[in-house]
C-alpha positions as CSV (number, residue, x, y, z in Angstrom):
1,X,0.0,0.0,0.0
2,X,1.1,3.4,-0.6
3,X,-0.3,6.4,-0.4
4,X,0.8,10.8,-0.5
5,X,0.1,12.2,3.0
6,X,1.6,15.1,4.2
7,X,2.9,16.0,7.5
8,X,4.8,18.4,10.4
9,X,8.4,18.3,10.8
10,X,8.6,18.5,14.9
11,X,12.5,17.6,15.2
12,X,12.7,13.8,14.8
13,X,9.2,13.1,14.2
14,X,6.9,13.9,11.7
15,X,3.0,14.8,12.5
16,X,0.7,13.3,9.6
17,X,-2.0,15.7,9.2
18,X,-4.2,12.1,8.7
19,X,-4.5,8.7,9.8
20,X,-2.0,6.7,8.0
21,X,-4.5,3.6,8.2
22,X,-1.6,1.4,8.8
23,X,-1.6,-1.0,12.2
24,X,0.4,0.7,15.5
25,X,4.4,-0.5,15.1
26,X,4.0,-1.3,11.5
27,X,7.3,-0.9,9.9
28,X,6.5,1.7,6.8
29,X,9.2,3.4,4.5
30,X,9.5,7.1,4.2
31,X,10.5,9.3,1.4
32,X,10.5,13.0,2.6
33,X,10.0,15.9,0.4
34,X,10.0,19.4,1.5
35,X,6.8,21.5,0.7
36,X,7.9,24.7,-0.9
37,X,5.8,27.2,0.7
38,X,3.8,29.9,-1.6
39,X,5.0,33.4,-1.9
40,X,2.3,34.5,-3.3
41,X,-1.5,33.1,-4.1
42,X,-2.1,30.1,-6.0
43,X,-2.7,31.1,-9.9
44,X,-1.1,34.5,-9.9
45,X,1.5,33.3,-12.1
46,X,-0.7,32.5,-15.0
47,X,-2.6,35.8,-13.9
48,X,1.0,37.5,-14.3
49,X,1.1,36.2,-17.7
50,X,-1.9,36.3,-19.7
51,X,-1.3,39.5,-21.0
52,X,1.6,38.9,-22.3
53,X,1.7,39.4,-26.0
54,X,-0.6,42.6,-25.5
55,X,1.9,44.7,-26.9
56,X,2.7,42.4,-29.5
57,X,-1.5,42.1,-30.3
58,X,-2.7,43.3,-33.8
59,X,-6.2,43.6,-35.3
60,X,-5.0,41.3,-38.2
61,X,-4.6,39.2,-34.9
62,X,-8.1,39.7,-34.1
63,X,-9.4,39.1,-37.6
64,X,-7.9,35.8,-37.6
65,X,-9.3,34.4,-34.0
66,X,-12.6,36.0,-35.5
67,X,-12.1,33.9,-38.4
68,X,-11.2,30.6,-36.6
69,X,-14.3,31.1,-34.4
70,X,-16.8,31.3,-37.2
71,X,-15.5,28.5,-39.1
72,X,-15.4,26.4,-35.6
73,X,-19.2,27.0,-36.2
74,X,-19.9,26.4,-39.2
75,X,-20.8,23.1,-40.1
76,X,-19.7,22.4,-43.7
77,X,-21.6,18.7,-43.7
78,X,-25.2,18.8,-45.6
79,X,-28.2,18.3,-43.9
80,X,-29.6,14.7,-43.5
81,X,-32.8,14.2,-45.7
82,X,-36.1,13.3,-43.3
């Protein structure tokens, strides 16, 4: 069995923040990663980024999105017969 469970470094011993659902004094392996605390909220890199290519943007830009969108549209099969 193995399962992702994270925990509290408290000097030799590590606080799971749930039950590990294994028996008491069942041998278990570790492998201990460090959680890289956030310096800032969750998403605000891709926030940072989105804009981007603004300066870069042109309306021949816009006409070709435009374009794509219509044609994502458009159905070019016929119509079945009743």
């Amino acid at each position: 069995m193995s399962r992702l469970m994270h925990g509290i470094v408290h000097g030799r011993t590590i606080e799971l923040t749930d039950d590990p659902g294994v028996p008491e004094g069942q041998e278990v392996r570790i492998l201990v990663t460090a959680v890289v605390p956030r310096e800032e909220p969750w998403g605000a890199g891709l926030r940072r980024c989105a804009g981007a290519m603004a300066d870069e943007w042109t309306d021949e830009d816009d006409r070709i999105l435009e374009r794509l969108q219509h044609e994502r549209h458009c159905d070019p099969r016929p119509e079945a017969a009743p």
